[in-house]
TINULO-214760 format. One record per residue: x, y, z of N, C-alpha, C in turn. Coordinates in steps of 0.001 Angstrom, whole numbers, padded with zeros to 6 digits, always signed. Last residue first. Example, Ala and Ser with C-alpha at 12.3 -4.5 7.8 and 13.67 -1.06 7.14 Angstrom:
<bakes>
+012850-002250+007080+013670-001060+007140+012900+000030+007870/+013190-005690+007800+012300-004500+007800+013200-003300+007800/
</bakes>
This chain:
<bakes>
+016027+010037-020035+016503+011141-019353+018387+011129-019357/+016118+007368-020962+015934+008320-021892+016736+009679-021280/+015888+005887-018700+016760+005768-019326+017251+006590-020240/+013586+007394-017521+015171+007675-016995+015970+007088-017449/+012040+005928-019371+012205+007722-019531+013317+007862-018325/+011861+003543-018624+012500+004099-019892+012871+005141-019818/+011329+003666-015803+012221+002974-016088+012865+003179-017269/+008525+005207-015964+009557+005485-015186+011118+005219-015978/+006923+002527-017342+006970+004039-018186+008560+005340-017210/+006964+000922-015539+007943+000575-016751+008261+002168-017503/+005439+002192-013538+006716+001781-013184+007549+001812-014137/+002730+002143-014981+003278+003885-014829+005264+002918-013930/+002889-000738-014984+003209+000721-016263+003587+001415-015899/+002064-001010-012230+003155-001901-013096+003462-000802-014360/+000083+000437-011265+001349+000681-010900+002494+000355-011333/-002908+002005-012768-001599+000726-012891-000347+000641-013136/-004253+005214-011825-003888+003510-012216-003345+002641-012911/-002090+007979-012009-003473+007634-011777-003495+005603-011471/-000012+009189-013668+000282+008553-012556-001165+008219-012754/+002287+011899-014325+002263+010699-015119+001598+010022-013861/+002714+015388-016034+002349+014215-014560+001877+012871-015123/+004724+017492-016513+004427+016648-016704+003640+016067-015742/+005795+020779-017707+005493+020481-016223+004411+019102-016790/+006480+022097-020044+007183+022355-019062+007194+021288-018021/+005599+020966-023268+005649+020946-021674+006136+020939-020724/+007182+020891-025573+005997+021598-025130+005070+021696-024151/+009166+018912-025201+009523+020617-025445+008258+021212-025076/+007779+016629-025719+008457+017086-024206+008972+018406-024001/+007203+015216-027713+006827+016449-027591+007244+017510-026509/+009009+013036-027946+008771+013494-028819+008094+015409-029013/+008900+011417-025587+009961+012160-025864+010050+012933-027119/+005743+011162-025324+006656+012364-024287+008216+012939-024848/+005646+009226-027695+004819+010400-027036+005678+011575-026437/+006777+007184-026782+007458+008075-028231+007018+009438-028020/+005684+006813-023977+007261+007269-024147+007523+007580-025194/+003093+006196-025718+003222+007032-024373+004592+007422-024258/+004176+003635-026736+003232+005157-027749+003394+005754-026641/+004506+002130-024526+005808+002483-025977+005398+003795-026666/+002388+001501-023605+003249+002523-022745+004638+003118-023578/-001290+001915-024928+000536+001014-024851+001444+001894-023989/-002466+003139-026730-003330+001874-025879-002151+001521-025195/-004128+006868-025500-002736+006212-025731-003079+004344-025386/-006148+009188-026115-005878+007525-025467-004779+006884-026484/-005918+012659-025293-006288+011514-026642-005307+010535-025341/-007929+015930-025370-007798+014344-024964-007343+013261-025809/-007728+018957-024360-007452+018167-025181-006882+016628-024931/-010058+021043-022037-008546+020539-023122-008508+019848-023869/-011685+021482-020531-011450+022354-021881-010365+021773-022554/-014080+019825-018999-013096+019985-019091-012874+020785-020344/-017039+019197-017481-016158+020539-018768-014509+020446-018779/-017364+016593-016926-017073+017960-015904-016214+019079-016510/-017676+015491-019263-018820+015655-018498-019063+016478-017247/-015501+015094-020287-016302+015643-020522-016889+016151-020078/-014714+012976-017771-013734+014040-018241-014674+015408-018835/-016220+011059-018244-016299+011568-017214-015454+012988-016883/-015468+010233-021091-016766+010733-020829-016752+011398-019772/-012991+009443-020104-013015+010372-021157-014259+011211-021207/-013533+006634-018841-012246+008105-018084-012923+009453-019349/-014773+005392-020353-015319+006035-019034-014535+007037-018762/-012603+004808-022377-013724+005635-022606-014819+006011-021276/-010802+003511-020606-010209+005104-021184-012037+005656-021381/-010075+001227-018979-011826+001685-019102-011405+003138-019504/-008723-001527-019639-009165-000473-020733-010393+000012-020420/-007608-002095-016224-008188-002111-017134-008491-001419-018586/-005125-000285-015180-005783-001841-015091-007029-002484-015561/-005014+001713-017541-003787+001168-016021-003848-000320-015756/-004767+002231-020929-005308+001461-019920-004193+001072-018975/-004797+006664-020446-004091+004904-021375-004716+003604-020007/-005062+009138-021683-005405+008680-020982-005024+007126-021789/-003568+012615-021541-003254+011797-022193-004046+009995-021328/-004357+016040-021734-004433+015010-021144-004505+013275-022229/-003710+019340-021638-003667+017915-022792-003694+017005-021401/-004114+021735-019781-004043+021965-021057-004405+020835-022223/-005686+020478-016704-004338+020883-017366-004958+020974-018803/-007944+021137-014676-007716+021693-016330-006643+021924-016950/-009151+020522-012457-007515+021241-012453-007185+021788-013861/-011315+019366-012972-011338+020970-012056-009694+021648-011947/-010089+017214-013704-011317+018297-015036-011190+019511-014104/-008787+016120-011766-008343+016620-012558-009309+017269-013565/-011564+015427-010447-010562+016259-009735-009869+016948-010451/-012400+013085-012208-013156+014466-012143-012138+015565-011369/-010806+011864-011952-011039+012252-013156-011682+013544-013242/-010726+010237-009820-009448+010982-009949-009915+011860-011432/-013571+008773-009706-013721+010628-008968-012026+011331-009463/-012643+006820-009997-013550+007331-011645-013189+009317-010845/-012628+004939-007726-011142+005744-008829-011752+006803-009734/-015281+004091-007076-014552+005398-006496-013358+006116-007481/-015448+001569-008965-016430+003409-009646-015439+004509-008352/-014299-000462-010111-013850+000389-009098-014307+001661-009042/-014801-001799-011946-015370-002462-010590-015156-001225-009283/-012984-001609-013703-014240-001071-014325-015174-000822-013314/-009778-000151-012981-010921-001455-013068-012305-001131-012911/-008382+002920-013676-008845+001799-013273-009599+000693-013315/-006298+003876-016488-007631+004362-015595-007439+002928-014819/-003234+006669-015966-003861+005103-016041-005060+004904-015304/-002938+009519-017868-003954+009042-016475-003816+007618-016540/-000716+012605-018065-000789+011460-018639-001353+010490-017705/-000831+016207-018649-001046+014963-017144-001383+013837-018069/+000413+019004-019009+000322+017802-020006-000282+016587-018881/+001159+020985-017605+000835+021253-019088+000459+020003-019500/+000044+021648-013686+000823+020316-014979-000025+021059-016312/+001119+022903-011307+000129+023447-012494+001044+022133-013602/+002006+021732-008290+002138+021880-009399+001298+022043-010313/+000344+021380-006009+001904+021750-005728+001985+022002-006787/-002329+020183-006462-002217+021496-005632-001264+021715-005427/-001243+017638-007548-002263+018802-008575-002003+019603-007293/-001077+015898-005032-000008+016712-006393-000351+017413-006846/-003385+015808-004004-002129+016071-003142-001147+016549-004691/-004813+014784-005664-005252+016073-005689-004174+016506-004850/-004211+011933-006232-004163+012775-006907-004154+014464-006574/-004757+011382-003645-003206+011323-003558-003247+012157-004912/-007641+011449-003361-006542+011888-002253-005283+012132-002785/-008308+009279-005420-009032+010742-005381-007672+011878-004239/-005756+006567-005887-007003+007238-005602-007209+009037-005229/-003352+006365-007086-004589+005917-007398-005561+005803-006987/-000254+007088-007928-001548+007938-007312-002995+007298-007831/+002897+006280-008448+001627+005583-007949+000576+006570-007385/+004623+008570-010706+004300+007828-009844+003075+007550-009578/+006147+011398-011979+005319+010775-012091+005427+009777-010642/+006526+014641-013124+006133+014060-011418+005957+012701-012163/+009080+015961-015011+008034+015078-015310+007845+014338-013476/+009778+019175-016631+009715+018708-015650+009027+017821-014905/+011953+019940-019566+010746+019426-018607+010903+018874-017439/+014372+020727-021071+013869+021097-019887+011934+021037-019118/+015022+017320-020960+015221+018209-021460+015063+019519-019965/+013636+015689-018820+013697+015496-019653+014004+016881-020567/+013460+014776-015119+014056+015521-015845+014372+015031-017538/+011336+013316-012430+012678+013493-013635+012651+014522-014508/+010192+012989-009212+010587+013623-010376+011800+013502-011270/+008107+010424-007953+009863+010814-008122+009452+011972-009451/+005953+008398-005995+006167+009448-006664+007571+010322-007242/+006912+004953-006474+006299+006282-005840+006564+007364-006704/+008343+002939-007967+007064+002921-008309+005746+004070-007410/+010460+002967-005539+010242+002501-006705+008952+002308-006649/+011359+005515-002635+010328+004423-003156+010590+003902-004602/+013589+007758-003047+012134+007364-003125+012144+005754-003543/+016032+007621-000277+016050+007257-001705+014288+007092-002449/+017768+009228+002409+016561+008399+001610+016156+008744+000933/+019091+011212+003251+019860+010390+002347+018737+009050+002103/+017669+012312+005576+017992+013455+004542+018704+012612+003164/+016994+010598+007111+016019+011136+006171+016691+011738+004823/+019537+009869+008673+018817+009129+007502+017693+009738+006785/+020002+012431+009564+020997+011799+008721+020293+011102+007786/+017573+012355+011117+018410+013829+010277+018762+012917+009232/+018476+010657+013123+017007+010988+011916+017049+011813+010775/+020715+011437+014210+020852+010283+013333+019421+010344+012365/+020295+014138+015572+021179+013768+013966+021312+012731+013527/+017964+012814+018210+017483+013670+016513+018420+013648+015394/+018558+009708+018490+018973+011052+018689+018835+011482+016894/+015725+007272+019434+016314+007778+018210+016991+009159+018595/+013388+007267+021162+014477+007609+021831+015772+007439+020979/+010791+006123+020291+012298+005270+020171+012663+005890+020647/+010124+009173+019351+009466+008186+020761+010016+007100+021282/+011798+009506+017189+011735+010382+018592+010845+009734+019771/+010572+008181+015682+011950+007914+015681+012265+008312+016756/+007931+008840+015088+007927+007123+015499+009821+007043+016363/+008954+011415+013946+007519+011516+015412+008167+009831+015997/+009595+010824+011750+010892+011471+013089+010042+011107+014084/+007376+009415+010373+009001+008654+010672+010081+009375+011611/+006243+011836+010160+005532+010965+010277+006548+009671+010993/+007810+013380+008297+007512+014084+009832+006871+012805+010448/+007780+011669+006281+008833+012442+006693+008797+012310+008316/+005272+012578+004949+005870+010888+005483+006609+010754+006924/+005269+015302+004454+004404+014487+005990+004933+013079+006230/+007152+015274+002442+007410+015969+003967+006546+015521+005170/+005520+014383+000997+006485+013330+001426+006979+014017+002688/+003692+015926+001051+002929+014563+001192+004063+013661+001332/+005050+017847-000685+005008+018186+001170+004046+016789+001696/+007420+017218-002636+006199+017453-002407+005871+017382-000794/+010536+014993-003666+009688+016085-003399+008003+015620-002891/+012679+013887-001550+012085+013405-002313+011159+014898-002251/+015332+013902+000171+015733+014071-001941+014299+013962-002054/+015367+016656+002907+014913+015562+002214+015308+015795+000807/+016437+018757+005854+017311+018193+004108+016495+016993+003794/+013276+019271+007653+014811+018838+007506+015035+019122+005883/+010513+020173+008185+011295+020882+007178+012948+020162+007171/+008018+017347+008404+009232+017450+008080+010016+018757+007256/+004846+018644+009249+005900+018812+008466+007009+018403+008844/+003813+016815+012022+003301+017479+011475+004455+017443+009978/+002006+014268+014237+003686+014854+013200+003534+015903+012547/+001336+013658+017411+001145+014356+016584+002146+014396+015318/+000407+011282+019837+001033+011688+019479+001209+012407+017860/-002702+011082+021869-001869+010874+020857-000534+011209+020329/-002598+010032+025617-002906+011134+024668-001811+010830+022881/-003226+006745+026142-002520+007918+026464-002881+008484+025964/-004282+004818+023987-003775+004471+025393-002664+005870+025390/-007789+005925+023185-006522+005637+023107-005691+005576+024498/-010220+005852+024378-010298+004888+023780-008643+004687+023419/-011141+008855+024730-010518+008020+025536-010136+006352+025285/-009852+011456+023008-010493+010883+022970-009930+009829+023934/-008657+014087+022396-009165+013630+023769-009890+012348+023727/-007274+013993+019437-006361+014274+021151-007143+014052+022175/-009075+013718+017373-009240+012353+018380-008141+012706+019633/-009360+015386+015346-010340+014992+016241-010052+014450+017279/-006863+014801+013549-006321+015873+014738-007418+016072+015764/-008236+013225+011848-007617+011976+013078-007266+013416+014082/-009569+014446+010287-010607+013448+011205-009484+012884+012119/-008051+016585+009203-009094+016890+010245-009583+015688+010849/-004627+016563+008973-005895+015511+008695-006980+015797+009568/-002469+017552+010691-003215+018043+009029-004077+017336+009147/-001090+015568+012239-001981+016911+012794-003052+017453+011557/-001747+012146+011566-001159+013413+010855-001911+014664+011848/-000478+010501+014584-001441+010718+014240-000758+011660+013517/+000511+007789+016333+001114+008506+015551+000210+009285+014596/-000223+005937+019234-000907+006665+018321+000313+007519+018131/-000931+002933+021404+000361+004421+021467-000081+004541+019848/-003881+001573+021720-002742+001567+021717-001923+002621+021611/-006406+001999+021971-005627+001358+023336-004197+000851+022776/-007481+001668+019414-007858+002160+020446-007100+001210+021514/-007045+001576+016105-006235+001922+017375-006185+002282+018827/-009104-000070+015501-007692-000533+014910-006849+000222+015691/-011382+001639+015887-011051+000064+016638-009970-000161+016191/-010395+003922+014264-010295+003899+015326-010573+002519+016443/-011038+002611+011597-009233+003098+011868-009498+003068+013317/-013539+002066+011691-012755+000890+011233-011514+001009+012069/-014680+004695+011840-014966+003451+012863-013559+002270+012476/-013645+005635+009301-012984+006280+010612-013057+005147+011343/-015193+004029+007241-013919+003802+007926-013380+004399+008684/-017718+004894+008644-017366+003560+008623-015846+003415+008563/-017446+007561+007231-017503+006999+008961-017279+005866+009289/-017169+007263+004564-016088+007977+005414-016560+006994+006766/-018706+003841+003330-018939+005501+003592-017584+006128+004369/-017593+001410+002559-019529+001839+002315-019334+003704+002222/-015153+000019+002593-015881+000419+003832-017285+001325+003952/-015523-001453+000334-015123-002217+001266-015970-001592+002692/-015712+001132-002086-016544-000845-001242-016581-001475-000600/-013921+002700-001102-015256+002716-000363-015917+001510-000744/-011175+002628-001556-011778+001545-001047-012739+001533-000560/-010342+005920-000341-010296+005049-001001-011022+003480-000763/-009879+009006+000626-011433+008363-000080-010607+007477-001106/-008039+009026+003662-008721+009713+002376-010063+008939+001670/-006345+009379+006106-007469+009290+006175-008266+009994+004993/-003059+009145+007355-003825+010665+006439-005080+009443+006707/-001198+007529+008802-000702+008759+007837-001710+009754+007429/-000955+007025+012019-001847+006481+010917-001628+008044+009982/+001410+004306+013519+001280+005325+012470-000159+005014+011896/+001230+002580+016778+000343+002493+015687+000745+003808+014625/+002943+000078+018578+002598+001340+018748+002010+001483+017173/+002481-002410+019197+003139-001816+020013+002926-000218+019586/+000517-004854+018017+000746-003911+017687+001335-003500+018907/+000275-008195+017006+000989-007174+018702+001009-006446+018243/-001722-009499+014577-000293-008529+015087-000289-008185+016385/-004039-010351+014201-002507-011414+014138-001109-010676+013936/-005654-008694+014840-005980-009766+015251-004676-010870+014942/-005186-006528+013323-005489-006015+014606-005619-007942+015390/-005179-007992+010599-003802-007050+010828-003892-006779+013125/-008184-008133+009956-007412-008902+009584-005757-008620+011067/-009201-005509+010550-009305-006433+011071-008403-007485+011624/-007860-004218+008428-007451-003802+009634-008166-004837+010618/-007232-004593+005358-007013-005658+006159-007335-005134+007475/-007719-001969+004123-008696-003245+004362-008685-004476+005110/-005983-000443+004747-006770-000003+005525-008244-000898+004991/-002717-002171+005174-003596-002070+004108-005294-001571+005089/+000196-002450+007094-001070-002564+007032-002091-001461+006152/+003111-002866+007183+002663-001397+006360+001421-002583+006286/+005179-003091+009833+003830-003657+008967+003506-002825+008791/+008609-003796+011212+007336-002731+011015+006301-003631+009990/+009393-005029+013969+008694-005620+013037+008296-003940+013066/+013069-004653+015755+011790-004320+015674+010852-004837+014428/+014858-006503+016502+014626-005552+017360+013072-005335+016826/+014922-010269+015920+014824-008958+015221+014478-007415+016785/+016323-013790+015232+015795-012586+016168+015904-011067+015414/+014726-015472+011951+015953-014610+013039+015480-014186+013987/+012603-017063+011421+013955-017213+011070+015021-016913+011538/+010206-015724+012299+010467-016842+012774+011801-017479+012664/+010044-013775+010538+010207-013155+011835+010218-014409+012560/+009385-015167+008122+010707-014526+007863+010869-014327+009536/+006560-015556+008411+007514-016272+008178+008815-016232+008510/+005336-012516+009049+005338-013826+009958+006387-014839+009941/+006219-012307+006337+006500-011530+007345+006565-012293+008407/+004208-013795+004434+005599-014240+004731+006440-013381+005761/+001588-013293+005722+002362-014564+005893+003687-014816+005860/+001768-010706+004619+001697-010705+005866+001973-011762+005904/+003215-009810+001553+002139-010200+002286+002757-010650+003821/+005345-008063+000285+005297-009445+000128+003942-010293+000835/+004397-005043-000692+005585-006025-000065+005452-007681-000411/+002948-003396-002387+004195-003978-003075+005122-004311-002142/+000612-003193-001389+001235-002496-001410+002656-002550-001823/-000514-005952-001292-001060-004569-002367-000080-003086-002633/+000028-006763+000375+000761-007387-000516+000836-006197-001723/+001155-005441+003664+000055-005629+002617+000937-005436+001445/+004357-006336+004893+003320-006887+004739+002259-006788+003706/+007681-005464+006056+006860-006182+005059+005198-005521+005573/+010623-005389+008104+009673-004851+007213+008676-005442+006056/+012667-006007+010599+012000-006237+009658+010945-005586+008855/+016270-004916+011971+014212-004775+011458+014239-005214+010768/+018463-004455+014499+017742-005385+013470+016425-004845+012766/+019721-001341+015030+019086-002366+015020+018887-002981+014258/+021069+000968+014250+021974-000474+014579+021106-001167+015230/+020816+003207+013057+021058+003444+014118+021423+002216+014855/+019805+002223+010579+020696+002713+010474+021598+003712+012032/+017726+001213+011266+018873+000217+010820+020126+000799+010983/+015893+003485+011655+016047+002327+013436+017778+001377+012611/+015658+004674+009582+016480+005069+010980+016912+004045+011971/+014854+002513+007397+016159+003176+007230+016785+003780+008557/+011938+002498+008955+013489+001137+008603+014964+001746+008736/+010976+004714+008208+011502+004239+009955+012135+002866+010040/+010709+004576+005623+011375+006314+006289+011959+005231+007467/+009039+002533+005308+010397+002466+004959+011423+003613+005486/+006672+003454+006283+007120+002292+007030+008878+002527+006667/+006484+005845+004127+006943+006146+006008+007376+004975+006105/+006538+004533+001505+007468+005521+001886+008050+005332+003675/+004075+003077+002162+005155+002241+002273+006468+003109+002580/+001599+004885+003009+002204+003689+003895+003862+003240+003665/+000962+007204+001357+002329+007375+002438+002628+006109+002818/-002517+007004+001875-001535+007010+000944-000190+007445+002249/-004249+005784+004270-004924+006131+002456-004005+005913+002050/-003431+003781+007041-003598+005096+006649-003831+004947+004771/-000822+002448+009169-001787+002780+007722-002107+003629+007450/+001808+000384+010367+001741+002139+009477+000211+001926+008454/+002786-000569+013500+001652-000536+012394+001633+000671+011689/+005020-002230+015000+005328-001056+014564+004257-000498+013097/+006690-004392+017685+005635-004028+016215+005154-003001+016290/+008816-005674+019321+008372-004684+019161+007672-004490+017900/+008266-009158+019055+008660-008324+018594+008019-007202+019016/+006650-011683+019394+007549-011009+020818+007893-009793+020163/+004868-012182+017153+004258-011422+018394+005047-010977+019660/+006810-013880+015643+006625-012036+015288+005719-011356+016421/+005894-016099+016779+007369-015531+017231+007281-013970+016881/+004186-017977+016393+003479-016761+016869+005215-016187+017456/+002437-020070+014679+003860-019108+014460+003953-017790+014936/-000066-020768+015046+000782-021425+015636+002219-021106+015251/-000892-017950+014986-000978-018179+016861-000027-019518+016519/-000972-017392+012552-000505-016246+013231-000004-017007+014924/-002778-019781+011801-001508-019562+011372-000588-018550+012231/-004754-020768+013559-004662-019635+012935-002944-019822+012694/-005345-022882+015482-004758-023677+014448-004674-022006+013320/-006786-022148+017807-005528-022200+017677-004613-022889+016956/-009068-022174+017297-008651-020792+016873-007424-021029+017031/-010363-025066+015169-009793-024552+016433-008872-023372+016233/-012290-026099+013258-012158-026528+014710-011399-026065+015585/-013572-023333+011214-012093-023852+011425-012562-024111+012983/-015808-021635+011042-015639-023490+010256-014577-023716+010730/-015479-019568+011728-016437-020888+012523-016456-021557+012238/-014235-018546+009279-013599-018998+010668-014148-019911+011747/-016719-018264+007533-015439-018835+007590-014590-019480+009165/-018288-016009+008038-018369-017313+008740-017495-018263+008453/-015593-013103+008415-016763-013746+007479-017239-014940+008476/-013992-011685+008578-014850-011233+009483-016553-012250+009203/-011855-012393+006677-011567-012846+008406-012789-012800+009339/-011869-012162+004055-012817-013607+004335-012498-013336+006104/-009486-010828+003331-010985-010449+002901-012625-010918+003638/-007559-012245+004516-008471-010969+004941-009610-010451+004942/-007608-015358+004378-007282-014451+003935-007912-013267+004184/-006206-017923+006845-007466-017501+006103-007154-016271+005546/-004065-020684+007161-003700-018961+006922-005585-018416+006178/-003595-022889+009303-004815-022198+008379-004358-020659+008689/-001437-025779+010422-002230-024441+010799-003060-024158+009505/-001826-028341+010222-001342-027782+011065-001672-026748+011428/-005032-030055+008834-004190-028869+008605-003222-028715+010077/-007463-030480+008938-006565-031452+009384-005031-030708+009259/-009073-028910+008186-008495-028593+009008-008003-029982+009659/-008442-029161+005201-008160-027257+006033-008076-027993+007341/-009967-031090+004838-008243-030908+004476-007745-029652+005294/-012276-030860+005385-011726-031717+005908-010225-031151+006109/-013213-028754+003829-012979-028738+005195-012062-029545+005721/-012729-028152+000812-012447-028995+001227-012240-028568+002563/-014303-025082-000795-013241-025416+000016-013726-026978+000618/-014510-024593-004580-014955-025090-003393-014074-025173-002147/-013652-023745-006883-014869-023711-006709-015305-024279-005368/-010269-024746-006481-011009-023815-007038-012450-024036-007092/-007443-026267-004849-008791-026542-005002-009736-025385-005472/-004150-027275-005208-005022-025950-005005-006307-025963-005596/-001182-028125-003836-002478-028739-003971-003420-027586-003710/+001746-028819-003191+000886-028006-002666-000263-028840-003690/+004376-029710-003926+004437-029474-002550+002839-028470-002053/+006027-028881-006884+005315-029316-006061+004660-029101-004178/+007474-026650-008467+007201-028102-008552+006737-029005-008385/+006947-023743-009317+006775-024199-008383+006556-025716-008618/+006538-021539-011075+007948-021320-010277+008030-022776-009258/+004592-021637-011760+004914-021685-013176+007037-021918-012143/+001857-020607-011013+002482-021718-009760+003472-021851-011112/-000715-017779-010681+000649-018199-011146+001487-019112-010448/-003528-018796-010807-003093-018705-010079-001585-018878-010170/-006671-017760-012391-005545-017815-012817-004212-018007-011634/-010503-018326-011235-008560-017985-010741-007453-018127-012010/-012685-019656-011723-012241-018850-012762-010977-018425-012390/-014064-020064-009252-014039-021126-010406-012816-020431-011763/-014239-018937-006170-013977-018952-007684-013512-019385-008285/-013293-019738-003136-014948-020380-003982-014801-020145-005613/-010319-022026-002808-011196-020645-003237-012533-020795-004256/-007256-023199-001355-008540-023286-002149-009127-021983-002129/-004539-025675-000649-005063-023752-001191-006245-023647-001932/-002594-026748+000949-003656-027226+000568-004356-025647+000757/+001046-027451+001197-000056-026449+001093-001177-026930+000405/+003939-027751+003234+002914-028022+002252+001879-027759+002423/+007039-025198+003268+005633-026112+003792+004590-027076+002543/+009125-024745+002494+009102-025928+001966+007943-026353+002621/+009287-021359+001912+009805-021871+003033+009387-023435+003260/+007773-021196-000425+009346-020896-000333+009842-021343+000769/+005246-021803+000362+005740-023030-000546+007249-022674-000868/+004556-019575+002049+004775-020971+002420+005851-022144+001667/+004514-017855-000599+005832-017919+000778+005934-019204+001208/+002470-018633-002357+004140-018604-003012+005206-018787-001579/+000229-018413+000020+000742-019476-000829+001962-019751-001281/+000394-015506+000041+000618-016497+001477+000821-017981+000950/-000026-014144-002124+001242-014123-001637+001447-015193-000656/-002812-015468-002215-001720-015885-003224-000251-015551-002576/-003823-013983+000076-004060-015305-000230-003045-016335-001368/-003615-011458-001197-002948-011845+000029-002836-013475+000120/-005363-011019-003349-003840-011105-003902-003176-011470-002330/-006725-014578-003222-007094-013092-003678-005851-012532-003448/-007418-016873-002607-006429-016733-002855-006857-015278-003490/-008799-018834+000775-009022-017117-000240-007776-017137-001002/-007004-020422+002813-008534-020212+002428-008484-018796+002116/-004878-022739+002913-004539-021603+002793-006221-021339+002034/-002944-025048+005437-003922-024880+004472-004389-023519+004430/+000108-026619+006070-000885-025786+005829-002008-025566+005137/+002051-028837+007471+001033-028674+006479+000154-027458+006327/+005491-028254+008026+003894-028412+008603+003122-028385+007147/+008722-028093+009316+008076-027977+008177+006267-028463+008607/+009613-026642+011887+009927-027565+011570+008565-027531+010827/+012038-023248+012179+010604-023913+012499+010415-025188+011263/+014708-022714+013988+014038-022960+012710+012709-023685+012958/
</bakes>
């Protein structure tokens, strides 16, 4: 057991916050700051044992600090030259998840599905694992991973790494061997242009063992490249017995035998577990309403939309838009105007930006028929009300929390 410390925690942005709530679960004490004045920082669970500074960081306190969890966003920043010593990084003075076999999944879309595809085999073949990290991705954040991998011995760490953290992730992980699922158009603020993030993905795997999609023209580039440690390794389709649909899960799929088969995993136990894994909550799942047929799930950027739209002709596609900040999401709009389902139903995901979604809709001819739903209650009277007149449903675009709740009724309904 590791003996309680002071920490200090720089950026609370959503990693920065998860790394806060953990600490303060595992009884450290915490000195948590951030240049924005304006945070909402939910502590409503929490009694004491921390201390959280807004418009400014307190040096002193950081680094009188045992260790310093800095937050991703901030790793490549001058930040860190402020901290007296690299070996006060949180990662190095809890550095037990670095004996672990580690096991990196990124990549656009697929992360959590696959990481979880290669839980279910390695567990279910009778190892220990752990699993966690980008917070964004509905684990728990990388601190408490770290955390937790200090508690027990474990066979293997997987990390579903966020293709913003890769810095971050390449610098307080052992990576042992690397999944990278697909390579799409998300988070171009972060990374400016495509090449930039190729550059990004490929320092994130150079010189290590590679799980590469064959499908994906920019990573099936890289079999000669010398920067990796060996020649890559390829996945292509999963045709086994899978419950989840669409061939973007068949790549998960194939993506988790490739990692399972280099383990030295016997192929009927991969079998076994693929074929009896359960989707994701808040992924993509089909239900059944009458006789409709409703995709819904998390698709929130340009990539993952158009991965569905090319398996299914949807009568009806229902859109959560995105944050006003986020002009790449705006392109899921246009994708769908070139798919021209019949009705489109647009409601606020994470922000109320419907009337951008709508204009932009317009504006690439769309021919159908538009109306903004403000609530997810009008959206379920909605569907179960008209659901006869659509064969073929899609529910998904931005904000993962709704399009979740909207799930949760309509299979109650179903």
């Amino acid at each position: 057991m590791v003996s309680k410390m002071k920490v200090a925690v720089v950026g609370l942005g959503i990693e920065g916050t998860h790394a806060l709530h953990s600490l303060l679960d595992f009884d450290h004490q915490v000195y948590a700051s951030d240049l924005n004045e304006d945070l909402n920082i939910p502590m409503d669970n929490y009694d004491g044992g921390f201390e959280i500074e807004l418009g400014r960081h307190n040096w002193d306190k950081i680094n009188s600090a045992d260790a310093v969890v800095v937050s991703p966003s901030l790793w490549k920043r001058d930040v860190l030259k402020k901290i007296t010593s690299p070996n006060k990084i949180f990662s190095r003075v809890l550095g037990n998840h670095r004996d672990i076999f580690t096991i990196g999944v990124t990549g656009t879309n697929g992360k959590t599905t696959t990481a979880l595809m290669i839980k279910d085999i390695l567990t279910n073949s009778g190892f220990k694992v752990l699993v966690g990290g980008n917070a964004g991705g509905g684990f728990d954040g990388y601190t408490r991973l770290m955390l937790e991998a200090s508690q027990d011995e474990y066979d293997y760490l997987i990390v579903e790494v966020c293709d913003m953290t890769l810095d971050f992730s390449r610098h307080n992980f052992h990576f042992d061997l690397v999944v990278v699922t697909n390579l799409g158009w998300d988070h171009i603020n972060v990374h400016h242009s495509m090449e930039q993030y190729q550059e990004r993905i490929y320092d994130f795997i150079k010189d290590k063992t590679v799980v590469l999609n064959k499908n994906d023209d920019l990573l099936s580039s890289l079999k000669n490249k010398s920067f990796l440690k060996g020649k890559p390794n390829f996945f292509d389709t999963y045709n086994g017995k899978l419950n989840l649909i669409g061939k973007y899960n068949r790549m998960n799929a194939g993506a988790a035998f490739t990692v399972s088969k280099i383990l030295n995993i016997p192929e009927d136990k991969i079998c076994e577990s693929l074929s009896s894994f359960k989707p994701v909550d808040g992924r993509i799942t089909e239900l059944k309403l009458g006789d409709s047929r409703i995709i819904i799930g998390k698709t929130d950027n340009v990539s993952a939309v158009t991965a569905v739209f090319q398996e299914t002709k949807f009568d009806l596609a229902i859109l959560g838009t995105p944050r006003r900040e986020e002009y790449w999401r705006f392109d899921i709009f246009i994708e769908v105007a070139n798919f021209n389902p019949p009705y489109i139903v647009l409601f606020p995901g994470l922000d109320d930006t419907t009337s951008q979604a709508k204009e932009i809709l317009e504006k690439n001819s769309y021919k159908g028929k538009i109306r903004v739903s403000e609530d997810i209650f009008e959206i379920v009277d909605f569907i179960s009300t008209n659901h006869g007149k659509y064969r073929t449903i899609f529910i998904g675009g931005n904000g993962q929390d709704k399009i979740t709740q909207i799930k949760r009724i309509l299979k109650g309904i179903s």
